[in-house]
N, C-alpha and C positions, 0 to 999 in steps of 0.2 A: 449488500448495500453498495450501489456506486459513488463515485465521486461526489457528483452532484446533491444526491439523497443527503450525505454523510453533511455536506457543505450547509444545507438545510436547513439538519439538526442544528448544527452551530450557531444558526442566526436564529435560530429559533428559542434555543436554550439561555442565548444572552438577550432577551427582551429583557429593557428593565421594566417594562410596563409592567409586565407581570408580575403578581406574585411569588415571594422565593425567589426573588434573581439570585444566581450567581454563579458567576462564570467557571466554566470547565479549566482546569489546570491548559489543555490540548487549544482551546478555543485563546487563550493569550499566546500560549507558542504560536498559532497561528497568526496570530495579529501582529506580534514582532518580525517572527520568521520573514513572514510572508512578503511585505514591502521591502526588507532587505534581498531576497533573493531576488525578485524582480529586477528592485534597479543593479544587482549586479552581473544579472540577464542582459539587460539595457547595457551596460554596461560594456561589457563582451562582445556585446552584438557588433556596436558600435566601433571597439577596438578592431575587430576582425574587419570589417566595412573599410577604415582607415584601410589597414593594409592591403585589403583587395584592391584597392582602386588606388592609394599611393597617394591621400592625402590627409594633411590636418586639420581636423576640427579645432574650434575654440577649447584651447586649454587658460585661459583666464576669465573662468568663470562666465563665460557671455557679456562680459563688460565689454 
């Protein structure tokens, strides 16, 4: 089963339309995990960029 296939399942299994909903234990780690690892992807990326090039971004919030 690849990534994708697997990814799928997931959206497939949490249809509340369905009958039987209910969410896999794996399908909410995913759903927490997932946007935390991202933005602390983004995160890094963005850290690492600063120091390539030797500047700062907004550190107050984008106000």
């Amino acid at each position: 089963m690849s990534f994708l296939d697997w990814l799928s399942a997931l959206a497939q299994d949490a249809d509340p339309v369905k009958p039987g909903f209910q969410a896999q234990g794996l399908y909410l780690l995913v759903c927490v995990t997932g946007p935390v690892l991202f933005g602390g992807l983004v995160a890094l990326t963005l850290t690492g960029l600063e120091r390539l090039f030797g500047i700062r971004l907004s550190s107050k919030g984008g106000h």
